[in-house]
C-alpha positions in Angstrom: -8.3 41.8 -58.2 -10.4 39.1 -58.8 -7.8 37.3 -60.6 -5.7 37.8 -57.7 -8.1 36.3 -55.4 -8.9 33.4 -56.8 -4.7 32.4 -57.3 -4.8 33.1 -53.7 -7.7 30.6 -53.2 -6.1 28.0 -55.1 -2.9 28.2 -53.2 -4.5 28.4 -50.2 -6.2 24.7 -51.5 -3.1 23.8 -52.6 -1.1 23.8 -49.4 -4.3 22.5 -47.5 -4.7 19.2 -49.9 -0.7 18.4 -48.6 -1.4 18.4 -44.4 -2.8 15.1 -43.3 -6.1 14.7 -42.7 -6.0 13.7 -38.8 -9.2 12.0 -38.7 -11.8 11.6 -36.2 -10.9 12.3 -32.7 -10.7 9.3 -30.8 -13.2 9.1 -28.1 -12.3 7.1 -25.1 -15.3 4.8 -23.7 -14.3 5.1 -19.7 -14.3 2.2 -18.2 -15.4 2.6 -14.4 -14.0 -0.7 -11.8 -17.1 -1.6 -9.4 -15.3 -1.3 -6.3 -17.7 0.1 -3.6 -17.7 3.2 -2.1 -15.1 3.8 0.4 -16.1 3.1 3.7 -16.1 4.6 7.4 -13.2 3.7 9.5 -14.6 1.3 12.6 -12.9 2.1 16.1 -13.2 -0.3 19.2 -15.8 0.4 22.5 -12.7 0.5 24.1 -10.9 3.1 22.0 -13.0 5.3 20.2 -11.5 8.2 17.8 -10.6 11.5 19.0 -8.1 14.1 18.6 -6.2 13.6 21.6 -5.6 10.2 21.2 -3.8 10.5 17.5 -2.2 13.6 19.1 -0.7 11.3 21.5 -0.5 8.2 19.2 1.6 10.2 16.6 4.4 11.2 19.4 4.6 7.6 20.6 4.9 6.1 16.8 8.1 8.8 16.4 9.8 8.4 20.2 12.6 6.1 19.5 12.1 5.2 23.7 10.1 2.3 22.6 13.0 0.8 21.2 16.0 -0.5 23.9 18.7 1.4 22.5 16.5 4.8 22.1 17.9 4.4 18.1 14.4 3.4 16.5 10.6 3.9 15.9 7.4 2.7 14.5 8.2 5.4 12.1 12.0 4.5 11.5 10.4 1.8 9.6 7.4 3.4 8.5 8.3 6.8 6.6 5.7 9.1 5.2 7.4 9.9 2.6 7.3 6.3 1.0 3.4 5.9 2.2 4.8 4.7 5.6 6.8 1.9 4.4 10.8 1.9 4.2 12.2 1.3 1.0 14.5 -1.3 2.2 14.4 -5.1 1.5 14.0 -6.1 5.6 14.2 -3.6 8.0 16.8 -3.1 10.1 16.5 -2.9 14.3 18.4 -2.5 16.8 22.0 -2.6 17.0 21.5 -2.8 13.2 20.0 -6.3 13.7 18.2 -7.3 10.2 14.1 -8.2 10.1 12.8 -11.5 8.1 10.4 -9.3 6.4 9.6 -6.5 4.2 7.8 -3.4 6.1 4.3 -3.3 4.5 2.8 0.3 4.1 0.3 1.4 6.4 -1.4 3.2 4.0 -5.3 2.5 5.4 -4.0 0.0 7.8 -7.1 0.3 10.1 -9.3 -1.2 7.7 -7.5 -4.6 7.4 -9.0 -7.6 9.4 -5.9 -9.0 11.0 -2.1 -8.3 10.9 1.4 -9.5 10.1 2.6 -11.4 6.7 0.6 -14.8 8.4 -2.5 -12.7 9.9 -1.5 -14.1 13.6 -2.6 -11.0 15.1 -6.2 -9.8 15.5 -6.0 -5.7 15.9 -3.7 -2.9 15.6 -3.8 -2.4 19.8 -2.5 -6.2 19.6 0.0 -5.9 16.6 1.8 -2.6 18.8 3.1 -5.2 20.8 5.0 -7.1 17.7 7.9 -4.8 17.0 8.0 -3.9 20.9 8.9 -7.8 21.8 10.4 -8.8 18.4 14.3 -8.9 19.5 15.5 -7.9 15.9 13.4 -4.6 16.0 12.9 -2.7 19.3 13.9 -6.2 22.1 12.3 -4.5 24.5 9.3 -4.9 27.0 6.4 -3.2 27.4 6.5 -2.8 30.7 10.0 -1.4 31.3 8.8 1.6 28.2 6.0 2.2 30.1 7.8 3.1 33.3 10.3 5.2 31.4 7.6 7.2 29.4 5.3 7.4 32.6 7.3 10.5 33.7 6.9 12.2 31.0 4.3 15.5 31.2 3.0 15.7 27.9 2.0 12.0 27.9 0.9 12.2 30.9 -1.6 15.2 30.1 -2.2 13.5 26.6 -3.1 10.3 28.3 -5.7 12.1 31.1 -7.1 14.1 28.6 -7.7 11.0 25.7 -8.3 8.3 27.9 -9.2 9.7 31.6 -6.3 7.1 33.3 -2.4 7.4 33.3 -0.2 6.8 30.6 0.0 3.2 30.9 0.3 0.0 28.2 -3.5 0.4 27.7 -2.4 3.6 26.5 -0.3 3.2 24.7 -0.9 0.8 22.5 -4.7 2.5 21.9 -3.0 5.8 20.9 -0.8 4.4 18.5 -3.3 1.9 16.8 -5.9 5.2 16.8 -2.4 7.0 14.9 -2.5 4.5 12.9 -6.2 4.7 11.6 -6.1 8.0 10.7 -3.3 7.0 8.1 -6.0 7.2 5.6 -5.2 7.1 1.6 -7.8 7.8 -0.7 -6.8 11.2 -2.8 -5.2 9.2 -5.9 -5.5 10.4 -9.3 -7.0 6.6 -9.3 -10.0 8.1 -6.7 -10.4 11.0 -8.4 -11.2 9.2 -11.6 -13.5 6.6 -10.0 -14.8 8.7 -7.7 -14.9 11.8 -9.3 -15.6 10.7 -12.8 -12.5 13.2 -13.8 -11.1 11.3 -16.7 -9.0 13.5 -17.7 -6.8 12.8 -14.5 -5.6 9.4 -17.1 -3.8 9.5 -20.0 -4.7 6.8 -22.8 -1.9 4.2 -21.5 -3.3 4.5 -17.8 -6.8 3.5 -19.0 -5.4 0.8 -20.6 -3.5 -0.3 -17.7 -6.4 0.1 -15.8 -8.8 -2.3 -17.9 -6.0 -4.8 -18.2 -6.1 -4.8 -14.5 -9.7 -5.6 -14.3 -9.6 -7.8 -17.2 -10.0 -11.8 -17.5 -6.9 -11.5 -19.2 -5.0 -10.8 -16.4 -7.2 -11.5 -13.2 -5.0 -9.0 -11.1 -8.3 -7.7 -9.5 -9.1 -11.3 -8.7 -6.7 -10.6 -5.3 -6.3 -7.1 -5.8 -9.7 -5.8 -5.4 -12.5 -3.6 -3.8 -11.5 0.2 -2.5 -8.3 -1.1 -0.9 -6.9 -3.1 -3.8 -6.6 -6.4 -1.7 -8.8 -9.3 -0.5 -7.1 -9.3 2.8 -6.6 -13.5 1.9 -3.5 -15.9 2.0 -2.0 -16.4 -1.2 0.7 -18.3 -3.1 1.9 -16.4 -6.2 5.1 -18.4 -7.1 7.7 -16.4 -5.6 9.8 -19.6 -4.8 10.2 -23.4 -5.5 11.3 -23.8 -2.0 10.3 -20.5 0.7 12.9 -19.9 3.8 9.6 -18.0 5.2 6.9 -20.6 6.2 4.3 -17.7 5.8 0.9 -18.4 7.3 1.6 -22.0 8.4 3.4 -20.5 10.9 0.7 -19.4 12.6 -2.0 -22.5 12.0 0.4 -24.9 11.6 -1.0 -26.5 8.5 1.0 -27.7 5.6 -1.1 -26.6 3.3 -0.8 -22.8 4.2 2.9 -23.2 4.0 4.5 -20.0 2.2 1.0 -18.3 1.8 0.9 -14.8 2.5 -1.4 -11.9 3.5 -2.1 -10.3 0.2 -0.9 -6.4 0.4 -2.9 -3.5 -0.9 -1.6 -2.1 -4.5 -2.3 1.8 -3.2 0.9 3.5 -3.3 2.6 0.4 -5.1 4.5 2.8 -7.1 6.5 4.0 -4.4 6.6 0.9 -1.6 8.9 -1.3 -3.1 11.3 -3.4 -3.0 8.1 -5.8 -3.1 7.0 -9.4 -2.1 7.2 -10.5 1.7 11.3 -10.3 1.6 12.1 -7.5 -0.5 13.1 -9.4 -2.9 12.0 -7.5 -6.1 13.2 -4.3 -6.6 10.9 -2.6 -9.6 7.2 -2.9 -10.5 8.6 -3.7 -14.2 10.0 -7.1 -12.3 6.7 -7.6 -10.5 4.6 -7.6 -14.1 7.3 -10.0 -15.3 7.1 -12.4 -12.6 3.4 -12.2 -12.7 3.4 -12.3 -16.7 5.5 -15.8 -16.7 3.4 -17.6 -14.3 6.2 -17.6 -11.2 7.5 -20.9 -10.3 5.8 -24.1 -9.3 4.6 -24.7 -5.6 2.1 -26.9 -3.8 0.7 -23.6 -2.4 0.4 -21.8 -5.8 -2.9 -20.0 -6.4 -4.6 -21.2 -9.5 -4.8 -17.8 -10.8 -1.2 -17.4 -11.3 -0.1 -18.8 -14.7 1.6 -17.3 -18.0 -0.6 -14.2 -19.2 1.5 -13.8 -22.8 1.4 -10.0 -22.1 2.7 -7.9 -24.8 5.1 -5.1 -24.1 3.0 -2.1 -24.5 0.6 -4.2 -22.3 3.1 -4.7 -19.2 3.7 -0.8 -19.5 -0.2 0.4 -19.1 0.2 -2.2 -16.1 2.6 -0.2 -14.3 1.4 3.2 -15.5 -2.1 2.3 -13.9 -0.4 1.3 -11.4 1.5 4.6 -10.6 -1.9 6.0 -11.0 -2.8 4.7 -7.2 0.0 7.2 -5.5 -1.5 9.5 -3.5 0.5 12.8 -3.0 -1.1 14.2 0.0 -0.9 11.1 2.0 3.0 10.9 1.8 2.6 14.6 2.9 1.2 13.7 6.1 2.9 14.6 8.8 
C-alpha cells in the first residue's frame, strides 16, 4: 500500500509540474479622477422646484401643439431612450424641414451656464423660446400656443396648482425648463466607481481608458472635466479647415470666436452620437481618430488639440471608458 501511495504521489507531481504556473494575481492600483462631488441643482426665485410644475412641464415637452403643424415636440427631438438626444445628424422640423445642428442631450441640462451651440441664450425658461420661433423646428409663436393650450383643463389645473396664475407663456416656459432640470444623470457604472469606490463595476481595459482620459497624454479631461465631463467653454477642435457654421461668433460677433463651440458633456457619449455640432461623425471609434490625428488646421484651433500617437489598444480603453459613462436608468425615464 505504501508503495502504491507514493506512485500516486509522484503522478500526482508529475501532472502538476506540466500546468503553468499563473503567477501572482495582478492587483489593480485604482485610480480615482478629482472631480468634485455632484452638486445641488439651482432653481430661479421665480420658478422654484416642485412636483407640479415637472408634472406639467413633462406634458408640455411631449404635446406636439407647440409645434404649427401639431407633428413635433421638445421630445420628438429629445428621446429618452438615446439620453434625450435623437440619433440623427440635424433634426428634422416641421413639414420635414432640416435643422443646422446636431440635438445635444439634455442629460443634466439644468446645470449648464448658458445654452445653444454659441451660448446666446442665458437660461432654460429663455432657450424654450428657441425651437418655438426657430422656423425649421416648431415656426410657430408663442402667443398663438398659448391661446390654443389655454383651454385645456389639465393645464389649466396644473398651472393654478404649480404656479397660482393661468396657463400662460410664464407658464409655460417655467414648467418645461423645471422638466428639464429634473433630467438628472448620475447612476453610471462611471459614478458608481467614483462615487462608490465599487471597482469592480470596471474591467481592466475601462481603467485604462479611464487613466488615459485623465492623463497628460491625452488631455481629454483638459475640456472634458469636473462631474459633468465639460467645462461649459467655446472650443475649436479641428473639425474643419473652413466651418459653414460660424459657431459662437454668431452671437458676439468676433472673428476670433468664429467656428468655436460650446463644449458638450461626454455622459451618455456612448449612445448620443452622430457627434460634433453637425452630426457629422457617426462612431466614437471616429471621434478618437480625429482626436488622435490632431484634426485639421484652423485659426480658432485649441492648442490642446494636436497628434496624440495613440496606439490601438489605447484608442479602445478610450471608448470602453467612455461607454462606461451610460447611465441605464436615466434613458429609462419616463
Amino acid at each position: 500500500m505504501k508503495r502504491i501511495a507514493l506512485i500516486a504521489y509522484a503522478i500526482l507531481a508529475l501532472l502538476g509540474s506540466c500546468v503553468k504556473d499563473p503567477g501572482p494575481r495582478k492587483v489593480l492600483d485604482h485610480f480615482i479622477p478629482d472631480i468634485g462631488e455632484f452638486p445641488e441643482m439651482v432653481y430661479p426665485e421665480d420658478n422654484p422646484k416642485s412636483a407640479m410644475s415637472e408634472e406639467l412641464g413633462k406634458l408640455l415637452f411631449f404635446d406636439t401643439r407647440l409645434s404649427i403643424d401639431n407633428s413635433i415636440s421638445c421630445g420628438s427631438c429629445h428621446k429618452s431612450e438615446l439620453a434625450f438626444s435623437d440619433g440623427l445628424t440635424v433634426s428634422k422640423g416641421v413639414n420635414d424641414a432640416l435643422g443646422t445642428r446636431n440635438s445635444p442631450s439634455l442629460g443634466n441640462v439644468g446645470y449648464l451656464p448658458y445654452f445653444t451651440r454659441e451660448g446666446g441664450v442665458p437660461s432654460l425658461e429663455m432657450q424654450i423660446l428657441v425651437p418655438i420661433q426657430e422656423h425649421n423646428e416648431f415656426n410657430h409663436n408663442i402667443v398663438n400656443i398659448v391661446k390654443q393650450l389655454s383651454t385645456d383643463s389639465l393645464y389649466d389645473a396644473l398651472s393654478k396648482a404649480a404656479y397660482n396664475r393661468e396657463f400662460d407663456a410664464f407658464v409655460l416656459v417655467r414648467a418645461i425648463a423645471n422638466f428639464e432640470r429634473s433630467l438628472v444623470t448620475n447612476s453610471s457604472r462611471f459614478d458608481r466607481y467614483v462615487y462608490e469606490r465599487n471597482y469592480s463595476v470596471y474591467t481592466d481595459q475601462e481603467e485604462e481608458g479611464l487613466r488615459l482620459f485623465y492623463s497628460e497624454k491625452t488631455n481629454c479631461s483638459s475640456c472634458h472635466g469636473g462631474f459633468n465631463f465639460t467645462n461649459n467653454l467655446f472650443e475649436n477642435n479641428g473639425l474643419y479647415n473652413v466651418y459653414a457654421d460660424s459657431g459662437r461668433a454668431r452671437f458676439t460677433g468676433n472673428a476670433t470666436d468664429r467656428a468655436r463651440f460650446k463644449v458638450p458633456s461626454l455622459r451618455n457619449v456612448a449612445v448620443t452620437g452622430p457627434y460634433m455640432h453637425d452630426g457629422s461623425i457617426s462612431h466614437l471609434e471616429e471621434v478618437i481618430n480625429h482626436y488622435n490625428e490632431g484634426g485639421e488646421e484652423h485659426p480658432s484651433k485649441s492648442s490642446l488639440i494636436k497628434p496624440l500617437n495613440l496606439t490601438e489598444q489605447e484608442k479602445k480603453a478610450l471608448v470602453a471608458f467612455l461607454k462606461t459613462l451610460t447611465d441605464e436608468d436615466f434613458m429609462n425615464k419616463k
